[in-house]
N, C-alpha and C positions, 0 to 999 in steps of 0.2 A: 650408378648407371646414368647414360647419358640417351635422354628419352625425345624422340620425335611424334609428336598428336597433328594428324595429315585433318584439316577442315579448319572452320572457321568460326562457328555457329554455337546455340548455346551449350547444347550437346558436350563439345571441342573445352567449353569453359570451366563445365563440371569435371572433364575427365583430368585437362591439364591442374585445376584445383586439387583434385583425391591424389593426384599422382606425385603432385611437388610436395603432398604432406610423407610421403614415404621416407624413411628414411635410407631408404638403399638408392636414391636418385638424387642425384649432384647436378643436374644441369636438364632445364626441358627446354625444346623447340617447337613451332608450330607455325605451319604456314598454311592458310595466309594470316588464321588467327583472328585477332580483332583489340576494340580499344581494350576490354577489360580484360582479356587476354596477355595485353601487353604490361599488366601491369606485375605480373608471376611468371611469365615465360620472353623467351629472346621471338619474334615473330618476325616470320621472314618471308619476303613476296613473292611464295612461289603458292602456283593454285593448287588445288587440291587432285587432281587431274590430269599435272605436267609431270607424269612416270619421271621423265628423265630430269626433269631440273629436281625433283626430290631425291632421285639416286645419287645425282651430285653435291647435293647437300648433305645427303646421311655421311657419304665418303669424306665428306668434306671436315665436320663436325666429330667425326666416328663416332655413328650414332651406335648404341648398343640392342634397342629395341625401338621399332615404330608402333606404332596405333593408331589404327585408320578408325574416320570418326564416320565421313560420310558415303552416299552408295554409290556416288558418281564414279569413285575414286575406286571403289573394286571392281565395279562394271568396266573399268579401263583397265583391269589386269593388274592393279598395282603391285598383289601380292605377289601373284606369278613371278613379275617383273625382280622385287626384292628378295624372293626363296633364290631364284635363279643366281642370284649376285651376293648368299649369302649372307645378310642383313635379316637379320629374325624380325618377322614380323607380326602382327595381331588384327587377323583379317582374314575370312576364305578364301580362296582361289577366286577367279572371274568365272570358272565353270560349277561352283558350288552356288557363290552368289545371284547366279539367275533362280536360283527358289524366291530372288526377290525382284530381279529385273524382267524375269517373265511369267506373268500370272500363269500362262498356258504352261510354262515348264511347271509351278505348282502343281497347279490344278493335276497336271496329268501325272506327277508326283506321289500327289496322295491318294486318286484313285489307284494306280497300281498297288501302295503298299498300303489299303484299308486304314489312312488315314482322317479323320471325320471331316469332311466339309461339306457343302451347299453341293447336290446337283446340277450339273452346266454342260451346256454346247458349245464348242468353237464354231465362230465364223470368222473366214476371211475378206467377205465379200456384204456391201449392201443390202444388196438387195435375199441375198440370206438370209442373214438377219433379223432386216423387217418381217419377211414372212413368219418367222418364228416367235417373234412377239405379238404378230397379231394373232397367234393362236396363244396365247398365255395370257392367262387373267393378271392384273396387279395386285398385289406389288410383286416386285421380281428386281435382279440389278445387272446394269451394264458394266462391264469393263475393260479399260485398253489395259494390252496385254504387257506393252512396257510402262517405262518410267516415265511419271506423270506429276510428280512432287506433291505425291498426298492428292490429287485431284483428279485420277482419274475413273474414279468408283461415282458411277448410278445411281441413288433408288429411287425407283421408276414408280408412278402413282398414278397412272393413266397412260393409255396407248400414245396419245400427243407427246407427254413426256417422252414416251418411251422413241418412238422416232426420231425426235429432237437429238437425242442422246447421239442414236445411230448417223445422224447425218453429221454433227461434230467430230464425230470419230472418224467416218469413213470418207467423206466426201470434203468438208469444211477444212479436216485433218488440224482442229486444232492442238491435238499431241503428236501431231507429225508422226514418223514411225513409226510411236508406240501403239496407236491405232492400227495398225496392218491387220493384227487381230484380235478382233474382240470377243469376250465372253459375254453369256448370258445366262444368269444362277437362278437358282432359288432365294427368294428371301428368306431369312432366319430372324425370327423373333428370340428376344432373350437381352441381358444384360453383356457391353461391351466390355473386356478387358483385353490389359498389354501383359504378355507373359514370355520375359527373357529367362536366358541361358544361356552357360557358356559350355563350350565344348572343343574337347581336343581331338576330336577326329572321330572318337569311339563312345567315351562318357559324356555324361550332362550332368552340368550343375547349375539349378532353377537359381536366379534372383528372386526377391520379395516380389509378388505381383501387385501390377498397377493400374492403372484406369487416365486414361486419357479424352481430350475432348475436343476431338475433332473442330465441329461447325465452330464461325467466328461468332455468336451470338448464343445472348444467354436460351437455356430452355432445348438448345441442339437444335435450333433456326438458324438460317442463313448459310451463304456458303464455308465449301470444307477447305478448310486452313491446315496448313502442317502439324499443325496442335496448338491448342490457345490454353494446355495446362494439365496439368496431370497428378494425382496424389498418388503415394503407396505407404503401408502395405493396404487391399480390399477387401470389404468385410464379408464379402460372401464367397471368396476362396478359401478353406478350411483343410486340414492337412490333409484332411479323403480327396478333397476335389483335385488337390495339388497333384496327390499321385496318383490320379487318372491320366491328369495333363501327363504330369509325366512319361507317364509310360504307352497312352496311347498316342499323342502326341509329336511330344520333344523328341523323347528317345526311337518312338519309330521312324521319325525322318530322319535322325540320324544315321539310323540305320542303314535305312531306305536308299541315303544318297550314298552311304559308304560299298552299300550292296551294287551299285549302278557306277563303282570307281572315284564317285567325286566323295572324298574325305573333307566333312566340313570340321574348320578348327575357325572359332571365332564365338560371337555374338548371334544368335538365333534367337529373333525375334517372332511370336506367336502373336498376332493381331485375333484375338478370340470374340467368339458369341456363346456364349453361355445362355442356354438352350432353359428355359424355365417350365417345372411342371407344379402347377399349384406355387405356394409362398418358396418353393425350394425352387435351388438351381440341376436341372438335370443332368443335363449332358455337356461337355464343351466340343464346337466347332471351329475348324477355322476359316477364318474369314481371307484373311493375305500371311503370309511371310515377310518377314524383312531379314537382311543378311547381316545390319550391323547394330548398336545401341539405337534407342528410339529419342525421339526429342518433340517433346521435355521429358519424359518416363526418365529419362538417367538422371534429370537435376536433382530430383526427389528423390531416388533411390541410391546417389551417391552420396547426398548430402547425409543419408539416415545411415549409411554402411558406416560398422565402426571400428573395422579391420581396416590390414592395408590391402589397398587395389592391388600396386602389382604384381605379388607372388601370383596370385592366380592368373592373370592375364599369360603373364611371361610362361607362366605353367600350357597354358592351352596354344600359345603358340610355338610351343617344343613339343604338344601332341603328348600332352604327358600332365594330365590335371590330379593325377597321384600326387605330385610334388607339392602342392599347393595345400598350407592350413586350413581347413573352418574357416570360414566367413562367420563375421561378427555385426549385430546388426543394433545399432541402438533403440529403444523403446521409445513406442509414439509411433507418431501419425509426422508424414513430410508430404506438404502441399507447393506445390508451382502453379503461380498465377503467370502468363506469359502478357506481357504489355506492348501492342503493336503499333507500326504506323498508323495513321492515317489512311487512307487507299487500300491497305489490305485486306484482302490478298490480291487484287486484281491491280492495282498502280499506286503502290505501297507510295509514301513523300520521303522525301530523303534531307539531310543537312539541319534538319530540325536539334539546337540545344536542349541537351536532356537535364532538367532541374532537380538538385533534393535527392540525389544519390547519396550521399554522404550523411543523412539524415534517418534512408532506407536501411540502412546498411549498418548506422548506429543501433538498430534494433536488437535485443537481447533475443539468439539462435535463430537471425535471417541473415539470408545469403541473398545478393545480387546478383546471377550468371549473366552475362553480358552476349550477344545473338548479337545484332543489326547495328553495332557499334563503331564509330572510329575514334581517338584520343586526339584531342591537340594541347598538349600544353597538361593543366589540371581538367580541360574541357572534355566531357563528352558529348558526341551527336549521332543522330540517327543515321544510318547506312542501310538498313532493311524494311524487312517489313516485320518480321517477328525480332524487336529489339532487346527484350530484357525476359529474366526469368526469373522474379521474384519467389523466394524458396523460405518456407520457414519449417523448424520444427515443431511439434506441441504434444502434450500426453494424451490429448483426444482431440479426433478430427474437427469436432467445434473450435476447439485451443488453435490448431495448424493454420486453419480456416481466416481466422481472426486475425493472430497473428502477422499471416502471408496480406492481408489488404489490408491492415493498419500500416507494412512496408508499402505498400504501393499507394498509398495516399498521401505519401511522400512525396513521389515521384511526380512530375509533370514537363512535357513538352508540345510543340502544337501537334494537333490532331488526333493525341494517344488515347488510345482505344484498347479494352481489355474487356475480358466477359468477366461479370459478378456471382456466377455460380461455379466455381471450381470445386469439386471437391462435395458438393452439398447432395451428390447422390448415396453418398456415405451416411447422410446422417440419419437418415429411416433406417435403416442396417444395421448400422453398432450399437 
Protein backbone atom coordinates (compact mmCIF):
# COMPACT_ATOMS: atom_id res chain seq x y z
CA UNK A 1 0.00 0.00 0.00
CA UNK A 2 0.85 3.40 -0.74
CA UNK A 3 0.40 5.59 2.57
CA UNK A 4 -0.04 9.47 2.85
CA UNK A 5 0.62 10.84 7.13
CA UNK A 6 -1.04 14.62 6.62
CA UNK A 7 1.24 16.99 9.61
CA UNK A 8 4.55 17.38 10.40
CA UNK A 9 5.27 17.09 14.15
CA UNK A 10 6.48 14.49 16.38
CA UNK A 11 3.17 12.74 16.60
CA UNK A 12 3.51 12.48 12.23
CA UNK A 13 7.20 10.92 13.14
CA UNK A 14 5.96 7.97 15.34
CA UNK A 15 2.99 7.21 13.09
CA UNK A 16 5.23 7.41 9.67
CA UNK A 17 8.00 5.20 11.85
CA UNK A 18 5.10 2.17 12.92
CA UNK A 19 3.61 2.48 9.60
CA UNK A 20 7.01 2.05 7.24
CA UNK A 21 7.68 -1.12 9.67
CA UNK A 22 4.53 -2.88 8.05
CA UNK A 23 4.83 -5.02 5.73
CA UNK A 24 1.81 -4.38 3.60
CA UNK A 25 3.28 -0.67 2.86
CA UNK A 26 5.59 -0.12 -0.14
CA UNK A 27 5.83 3.63 -0.23
CA UNK A 28 4.85 6.49 2.54
CA UNK A 29 4.33 10.30 1.94
CA UNK A 30 4.03 13.14 4.26
CA UNK A 31 3.66 16.59 4.09
CA UNK A 32 4.85 18.87 5.21
CA UNK A 33 6.78 16.38 7.43
CA UNK A 34 10.06 17.37 8.71
CA UNK A 35 14.04 16.73 8.87
CA UNK A 36 13.57 13.30 10.64
CA UNK A 37 10.79 12.63 8.68
CA UNK A 38 12.53 12.87 5.72
CA UNK A 39 14.78 10.36 6.50
CA UNK A 40 11.84 7.20 6.19
CA UNK A 41 9.43 8.91 4.06
CA UNK A 42 9.39 11.00 0.48
CA UNK A 43 8.05 14.72 2.28
CA UNK A 44 6.46 16.94 0.38
CA UNK A 45 5.57 20.91 0.75
CA UNK A 46 2.09 20.78 0.94
CA UNK A 47 0.56 22.12 4.64
CA UNK A 48 -1.29 20.24 6.47
CA UNK A 49 -4.44 22.26 5.85
CA UNK A 50 -4.19 22.85 1.92
CA UNK A 51 -7.52 20.07 1.31
CA UNK A 52 -6.83 20.61 -2.19
CA UNK A 53 -3.12 20.54 -2.83
CA UNK A 54 -3.32 17.07 -0.68
CA UNK A 55 -6.12 15.81 -3.02
CA UNK A 56 -3.86 16.43 -5.82
CA UNK A 57 -1.15 14.76 -4.33
CA UNK A 58 -3.00 11.56 -3.24
CA UNK A 59 -4.17 11.45 -7.09
CA UNK A 60 -1.04 12.15 -8.09
CA UNK A 61 1.00 9.41 -6.05
CA UNK A 62 -2.27 7.01 -5.97
CA UNK A 63 -2.29 7.14 -2.70
CA UNK A 64 -4.16 3.94 -1.12
CA UNK A 65 -4.83 5.15 2.36
CA UNK A 66 -4.21 8.63 4.20
CA UNK A 67 -3.84 9.44 8.06
CA UNK A 68 -4.46 12.57 9.34
CA UNK A 69 -2.14 13.43 12.26
CA UNK A 70 -3.22 16.85 13.23
CA UNK A 71 -6.55 18.87 14.24
CA UNK A 72 -6.06 21.66 12.08
CA UNK A 73 -6.35 19.45 9.22
CA UNK A 74 -9.94 17.82 10.21
CA UNK A 75 -11.31 21.19 11.43
CA UNK A 76 -10.86 21.94 7.64
CA UNK A 77 -12.93 19.23 6.44
CA UNK A 78 -10.24 17.03 5.13
CA UNK A 79 -11.93 13.98 5.63
CA UNK A 80 -15.09 15.08 4.14
CA UNK A 81 -13.25 16.45 1.39
CA UNK A 82 -11.22 12.75 0.80
CA UNK A 83 -14.63 10.39 1.48
CA UNK A 84 -16.18 12.70 -1.19
CA UNK A 85 -13.44 11.87 -3.82
CA UNK A 86 -13.06 8.27 -2.76
CA UNK A 87 -9.63 8.15 -1.11
CA UNK A 88 -10.07 6.18 2.22
CA UNK A 89 -9.14 7.89 4.78
CA UNK A 90 -8.10 7.78 8.82
CA UNK A 91 -9.92 10.73 10.41
CA UNK A 92 -13.62 11.93 11.44
CA UNK A 93 -15.55 14.08 9.61
CA UNK A 94 -15.21 18.00 10.34
CA UNK A 95 -18.71 17.48 12.00
CA UNK A 96 -17.60 14.59 14.42
CA UNK A 97 -14.32 16.33 15.21
CA UNK A 98 -15.82 19.55 16.88
CA UNK A 99 -15.98 17.03 20.18
CA UNK A 100 -12.60 18.68 19.86
CA UNK A 101 -12.75 21.94 18.08
CA UNK A 102 -15.50 22.99 20.31
CA UNK A 103 -15.42 22.63 23.95
CA UNK A 104 -19.20 23.91 24.16
CA UNK A 105 -20.04 21.24 21.46
CA UNK A 106 -18.37 18.78 24.26
CA UNK A 107 -19.51 20.05 27.07
CA UNK A 108 -23.12 19.98 25.80
CA UNK A 109 -22.28 16.33 24.35
CA UNK A 110 -21.87 14.69 27.42
CA UNK A 111 -24.35 16.46 29.38
CA UNK A 112 -27.11 15.16 27.11
CA UNK A 113 -25.71 11.55 26.93
CA UNK A 114 -24.74 11.38 31.00
CA UNK A 115 -21.31 11.42 30.19
CA UNK A 116 -19.12 12.31 33.36
CA UNK A 117 -17.58 15.74 33.35
CA UNK A 118 -17.01 18.96 35.59
CA UNK A 119 -20.19 21.15 35.82
CA UNK A 120 -20.17 24.40 33.57
CA UNK A 121 -21.81 27.54 32.20
CA UNK A 122 -21.53 28.96 28.81
CA UNK A 123 -20.93 32.41 28.25
CA UNK A 124 -20.78 34.54 25.41
CA UNK A 125 -20.30 37.70 26.62
CA UNK A 126 -17.85 39.60 29.38
CA UNK A 127 -19.41 40.87 31.25
CA UNK A 128 -21.46 37.43 31.87
CA UNK A 129 -18.94 35.92 32.78
CA UNK A 130 -17.35 38.02 35.39
CA UNK A 131 -20.45 38.23 37.24
CA UNK A 132 -20.46 34.54 37.53
CA UNK A 133 -17.17 34.09 38.78
CA UNK A 134 -17.36 36.57 41.31
CA UNK A 135 -20.05 34.39 42.72
CA UNK A 136 -17.74 31.13 42.67
CA UNK A 137 -15.16 30.64 45.28
CA UNK A 138 -11.69 29.21 43.78
CA UNK A 139 -10.36 27.20 42.32
CA UNK A 140 -12.61 26.66 39.23
CA UNK A 141 -11.42 26.90 35.24
CA UNK A 142 -11.90 29.07 32.33
CA UNK A 143 -12.07 27.96 28.89
CA UNK A 144 -12.20 29.07 25.14
CA UNK A 145 -14.44 27.18 23.40
CA UNK A 146 -12.16 26.67 20.30
CA UNK A 147 -8.69 25.85 19.28
CA UNK A 148 -6.07 27.15 21.26
CA UNK A 149 -2.97 24.61 20.70
CA UNK A 150 -3.03 23.19 24.22
CA UNK A 151 -3.38 26.71 25.87
CA UNK A 152 -6.48 27.66 26.05
CA UNK A 153 -7.61 26.03 29.57
CA UNK A 154 -7.69 28.22 33.02
CA UNK A 155 -7.09 27.31 36.49
CA UNK A 156 -8.16 30.04 38.27
CA UNK A 157 -6.75 30.62 42.05
CA UNK A 158 -8.12 33.94 42.91
CA UNK A 159 -10.89 36.14 41.51
CA UNK A 160 -7.86 38.53 39.82
CA UNK A 161 -6.70 35.43 38.15
CA UNK A 162 -9.98 34.60 37.37
CA UNK A 163 -10.85 38.08 35.53
CA UNK A 164 -7.55 38.20 33.84
CA UNK A 165 -8.45 35.10 32.11
CA UNK A 166 -11.86 36.74 31.11
CA UNK A 167 -10.51 39.70 29.80
CA UNK A 168 -7.69 37.64 27.48
CA UNK A 169 -10.40 35.81 26.16
CA UNK A 170 -13.11 38.16 25.63
CA UNK A 171 -11.78 41.55 25.19
CA UNK A 172 -7.80 41.23 24.53
CA UNK A 173 -9.08 38.22 22.14
CA UNK A 174 -5.88 36.71 22.40
CA UNK A 175 -7.45 33.20 20.73
CA UNK A 176 -9.27 35.28 18.50
CA UNK A 177 -12.33 33.30 17.78
CA UNK A 178 -11.96 30.74 19.72
CA UNK A 179 -12.79 33.03 22.68
CA UNK A 180 -16.38 34.02 21.31
CA UNK A 181 -17.35 31.45 24.05
CA UNK A 182 -16.13 30.65 27.05
CA UNK A 183 -16.82 28.12 29.63
CA UNK A 184 -16.63 28.23 33.13
CA UNK A 185 -16.35 24.53 35.14
CA UNK A 186 -15.86 23.10 38.24
CA UNK A 187 -12.48 22.13 39.33
CA UNK A 188 -11.79 18.48 39.59
CA UNK A 189 -9.22 17.24 41.84
CA UNK A 190 -7.60 13.74 41.01
CA UNK A 191 -4.78 12.31 38.97
CA UNK A 192 -4.53 13.41 35.13
CA UNK A 193 -4.51 10.77 32.42
CA UNK A 194 -4.63 10.45 28.27
CA UNK A 195 -7.00 7.67 27.19
CA UNK A 196 -7.24 6.77 23.34
CA UNK A 197 -9.20 4.71 21.14
CA UNK A 198 -9.93 3.80 17.93
CA UNK A 199 -13.29 3.50 16.40
CA UNK A 200 -15.11 2.72 13.30
CA UNK A 201 -18.07 4.49 13.69
CA UNK A 202 -19.85 1.97 16.23
CA UNK A 203 -17.03 -0.20 18.25
CA UNK A 204 -14.03 0.99 20.34
CA UNK A 205 -10.89 -0.31 20.83
CA UNK A 206 -8.92 1.38 23.94
CA UNK A 207 -4.97 1.79 23.42
CA UNK A 208 -2.69 1.31 26.46
CA UNK A 209 -3.44 4.44 28.78
CA UNK A 210 -1.08 7.21 29.30
CA UNK A 211 -0.14 10.29 31.25
CA UNK A 212 0.95 13.30 29.89
CA UNK A 213 2.62 16.62 30.99
CA UNK A 214 1.22 19.41 30.15
CA UNK A 215 3.16 22.53 32.13
CA UNK A 216 6.91 23.36 30.59
CA UNK A 217 8.49 23.11 34.04
CA UNK A 218 9.39 20.42 36.35
CA UNK A 219 6.82 19.78 39.39
CA UNK A 220 3.58 21.09 36.87
CA UNK A 221 4.92 24.99 37.25
CA UNK A 222 4.87 27.21 34.62
CA UNK A 223 3.02 27.68 31.61
CA UNK A 224 0.92 24.94 29.46
CA UNK A 225 2.90 23.64 26.59
CA UNK A 226 1.55 21.00 23.92
CA UNK A 227 3.11 18.35 26.12
CA UNK A 228 6.69 18.31 27.27
CA UNK A 229 6.41 14.24 27.63
CA UNK A 230 4.34 11.47 28.27
CA UNK A 231 4.87 7.63 29.49
CA UNK A 232 2.42 4.56 29.04
CA UNK A 233 1.22 2.10 30.13
CA UNK A 234 -0.24 3.88 34.08
CA UNK A 235 -0.21 2.44 37.04
CA UNK A 236 -3.31 3.36 38.45
CA UNK A 237 -5.42 2.30 35.49
CA UNK A 238 -6.19 -1.42 36.22
CA UNK A 239 -8.45 -3.58 34.01
CA UNK A 240 -11.84 -2.45 36.34
CA UNK A 241 -10.86 1.20 35.95
CA UNK A 242 -10.36 0.64 32.13
CA UNK A 243 -13.83 -0.85 31.72
CA UNK A 244 -15.58 1.84 33.38
CA UNK A 245 -13.71 4.19 30.84
CA UNK A 246 -14.89 2.29 28.61
CA UNK A 247 -18.05 2.00 28.74
CA UNK A 248 -19.09 4.96 30.55
CA UNK A 249 -16.93 7.08 28.58
CA UNK A 250 -15.49 5.99 25.14
CA UNK A 251 -18.25 3.85 24.11
CA UNK A 252 -20.98 6.26 25.27
CA UNK A 253 -19.72 9.12 23.03
CA UNK A 254 -19.62 6.94 20.57
CA UNK A 255 -22.75 6.36 20.79
CA UNK A 256 -23.86 9.63 21.73
CA UNK A 257 -22.43 11.15 18.51
CA UNK A 258 -23.52 8.24 16.32
CA UNK A 259 -27.24 8.73 18.12
CA UNK A 260 -27.02 12.71 17.03
CA UNK A 261 -25.91 11.28 12.94
CA UNK A 262 -22.23 12.22 13.39
CA UNK A 263 -20.43 8.58 13.00
CA UNK A 264 -17.10 8.99 14.61
CA UNK A 265 -14.37 6.71 12.71
CA UNK A 266 -10.83 7.70 13.94
CA UNK A 267 -8.80 8.32 17.03
CA UNK A 268 -10.87 9.46 20.12
CA UNK A 269 -8.97 11.01 22.44
CA UNK A 270 -10.14 11.14 26.40
CA UNK A 271 -8.18 13.95 28.15
CA UNK A 272 -9.19 12.31 31.91
CA UNK A 273 -9.24 13.28 35.68
CA UNK A 274 -9.31 10.61 37.72
CA UNK A 275 -11.37 11.51 40.63
CA UNK A 276 -9.62 10.11 43.83
CA UNK A 277 -11.34 8.69 47.09
CA UNK A 278 -8.86 7.89 49.93
CA UNK A 279 -5.32 5.92 48.28
CA UNK A 280 -7.81 4.61 45.50
CA UNK A 281 -8.89 6.21 42.15
CA UNK A 282 -12.73 6.69 42.08
CA UNK A 283 -14.25 7.83 39.48
CA UNK A 284 -13.07 9.03 35.83
CA UNK A 285 -13.99 12.56 34.26
CA UNK A 286 -13.49 14.17 31.56
CA UNK A 287 -11.74 17.04 31.28
CA UNK A 288 -11.46 17.97 27.01
CA UNK A 289 -11.84 15.52 23.93
CA UNK A 290 -9.52 15.43 21.18
CA UNK A 291 -10.37 14.06 17.77
CA UNK A 292 -7.07 12.74 16.56
CA UNK A 293 -3.74 10.88 18.21
CA UNK A 294 -2.15 12.97 21.13
CA UNK A 295 1.47 14.35 21.11
CA UNK A 296 3.57 12.91 22.61
CA UNK A 297 1.03 10.15 24.13
CA UNK A 298 1.54 8.25 20.45
CA UNK A 299 5.54 8.37 20.57
CA UNK A 300 5.44 6.11 23.78
CA UNK A 301 2.55 4.13 22.84
CA UNK A 302 3.81 3.39 19.39
CA UNK A 303 6.99 2.71 20.17
CA UNK A 304 5.77 0.01 22.85
CA UNK A 305 2.79 -1.49 20.19
CA UNK A 306 4.31 -4.80 18.91
CA UNK A 307 1.79 -5.53 16.23
CA UNK A 308 1.27 -3.94 13.02
CA UNK A 309 -0.45 -0.34 13.02
CA UNK A 310 -2.07 -0.67 9.87
CA UNK A 311 -4.57 -3.41 9.74
CA UNK A 312 -6.45 -1.72 12.48
CA UNK A 313 -6.37 1.86 11.23
CA UNK A 314 -7.40 0.88 7.56
CA UNK A 315 -9.96 -1.42 9.52
CA UNK A 316 -11.61 1.70 11.26
CA UNK A 317 -11.40 3.80 8.41
CA UNK A 318 -13.66 1.19 6.33
CA UNK A 319 -16.06 1.39 9.56
CA UNK A 320 -15.30 -2.08 10.05
CA UNK A 321 -12.78 -2.80 13.16
CA UNK A 322 -14.05 -6.43 12.88
CA UNK A 323 -11.42 -6.83 10.29
CA UNK A 324 -8.51 -5.96 12.30
CA UNK A 325 -6.34 -8.61 14.52
CA UNK A 326 -5.52 -8.21 18.37
CA UNK A 327 -3.18 -5.63 19.19
CA UNK A 328 0.02 -6.70 20.54
CA UNK A 329 1.86 -4.80 22.98
CA UNK A 330 5.39 -5.27 24.12
CA UNK A 331 6.16 -5.44 27.98
CA UNK A 332 7.64 -2.51 30.01
CA UNK A 333 7.24 0.83 30.61
CA UNK A 334 7.75 3.49 27.17
CA UNK A 335 8.86 6.98 28.38
CA UNK A 336 9.07 10.39 26.04
CA UNK A 337 10.95 13.14 27.35
CA UNK A 338 10.19 16.11 24.72
CA UNK A 339 13.25 18.49 24.23
CA UNK A 340 12.31 22.11 23.31
CA UNK A 341 13.41 25.56 22.14
CA UNK A 342 14.51 27.92 23.91
CA UNK A 343 11.40 30.55 24.12
CA UNK A 344 9.00 28.01 24.56
CA UNK A 345 6.15 28.22 24.32
CA UNK A 346 5.70 31.70 23.91
CA UNK A 347 8.82 32.68 21.02
CA UNK A 348 10.22 29.47 20.73
CA UNK A 349 14.25 30.27 18.61
CA UNK A 350 14.71 28.74 15.53
CA UNK A 351 17.97 27.63 13.19
CA UNK A 352 19.65 26.49 16.35
CA UNK A 353 22.21 23.13 15.31
CA UNK A 354 21.04 20.24 17.07
CA UNK A 355 24.16 18.16 18.54
CA UNK A 356 24.70 14.20 19.47
CA UNK A 357 21.90 12.80 17.66
CA UNK A 358 23.64 10.11 16.49
CA UNK A 359 24.96 9.37 19.86
CA UNK A 360 20.99 9.53 21.14
CA UNK A 361 20.04 7.20 18.97
CA UNK A 362 23.07 4.90 19.37
CA UNK A 363 21.22 3.96 22.50
CA UNK A 364 20.24 0.15 23.19
CA UNK A 365 15.86 0.54 22.73
CA UNK A 366 15.78 4.61 22.16
CA UNK A 367 14.11 6.16 19.66
CA UNK A 368 14.59 9.90 18.51
CA UNK A 369 10.93 11.22 16.99
CA UNK A 370 11.99 14.35 15.43
CA UNK A 371 8.77 17.61 16.08
CA UNK A 372 10.53 21.13 15.33
CA UNK A 373 13.18 19.85 12.84
CA UNK A 374 14.71 20.64 9.32
CA UNK A 375 17.64 18.39 7.58
CA UNK A 376 20.41 20.06 5.51
CA UNK A 377 22.75 17.76 4.25
CA UNK A 378 23.71 15.16 7.41
CA UNK A 379 22.69 18.44 9.49
CA UNK A 380 19.86 18.86 11.83
CA UNK A 381 18.37 22.19 13.24
CA UNK A 382 15.66 23.53 15.08
CA UNK A 383 12.27 24.75 13.36
CA UNK A 384 9.91 24.65 16.44
CA UNK A 385 9.43 24.78 19.57
CA UNK A 386 8.70 21.33 20.79
CA UNK A 387 11.81 19.82 18.64
CA UNK A 388 12.63 16.28 19.62
CA UNK A 389 10.90 13.32 21.43
CA UNK A 390 13.22 11.38 23.00
CA UNK A 391 11.52 7.67 23.53
CA UNK A 392 13.05 4.83 25.22
CA UNK A 393 11.93 1.52 26.41
CA UNK A 394 12.58 -0.34 29.83
CA UNK A 395 11.03 -3.36 32.12
CA UNK A 396 10.16 -0.78 34.79
CA UNK A 397 9.35 2.75 34.84
CA UNK A 398 12.72 3.56 36.75
CA UNK A 399 14.62 1.41 33.64
CA UNK A 400 12.42 3.82 30.96
CA UNK A 401 13.01 6.86 33.07
CA UNK A 402 16.87 6.35 32.91
CA UNK A 403 17.17 5.22 29.92
CA UNK A 404 14.95 8.16 28.02
CA UNK A 405 17.55 11.02 29.78
CA UNK A 406 20.79 9.05 29.53
CA UNK A 407 19.33 9.67 25.45
CA UNK A 408 18.97 13.16 26.07
CA UNK A 409 22.07 13.96 27.63
CA UNK A 410 23.26 13.25 24.50
CA UNK A 411 21.63 15.74 22.78
CA UNK A 412 22.45 19.43 22.82
CA UNK A 413 21.70 22.79 20.97
CA UNK A 414 21.39 26.56 22.11
CA UNK A 415 18.87 27.16 24.42
CA UNK A 416 17.40 23.46 24.79
CA UNK A 417 15.14 23.12 27.53
CA UNK A 418 13.29 19.91 28.70
CA UNK A 419 11.59 19.09 32.10
CA UNK A 420 13.43 16.39 34.36
CA UNK A 421 10.47 14.83 35.83
CA UNK A 422 8.78 12.79 33.08
CA UNK A 423 7.30 9.93 34.08
CA UNK A 424 8.37 10.04 38.00
CA UNK A 425 4.61 10.32 38.92
CA UNK A 426 4.75 6.64 38.32
CA UNK A 427 7.15 5.78 40.55
CA UNK A 428 5.19 5.93 44.01
CA UNK A 429 2.48 3.79 42.00
CA UNK A 430 4.21 0.72 40.70
Amino acid sequence: MRILVVGGGGREHALVWKLSRSPKVSDIFCAPGNGGISRIAACVDTAATDTAGLLALARKERIDLVVVGPEAALAAGITDAFEAAGIPIFGPREAASRIETSKVFAKTLMEKYAIPTASFKVFTSYDAALARIKALVPPYVVKADGLCAGKGAYVIDSAEEGEKALRELFIDRVHGAAGDRVIVEDFLLGIEASYLALCDGTSVLPLPPSQDHKALLDGDKGPNTGGMGAYTPVPFIDSGLAAEIDASIMKRTVDGLKAEGIPYKGVLYGGLMLGRAGASVAKPYVLEFNARFGDPETQPILFRMESDLLPVIAACAEGDLQKAGPMAWKKGVAVCVVVASGGYPEKPEKGKLIKGLADAEGQEDVFVFHAGTTRKGDDYYTSGGRVLGVTALGATYAEAIERAYGAVSCISFEGMQYRKDIGKKALGIA
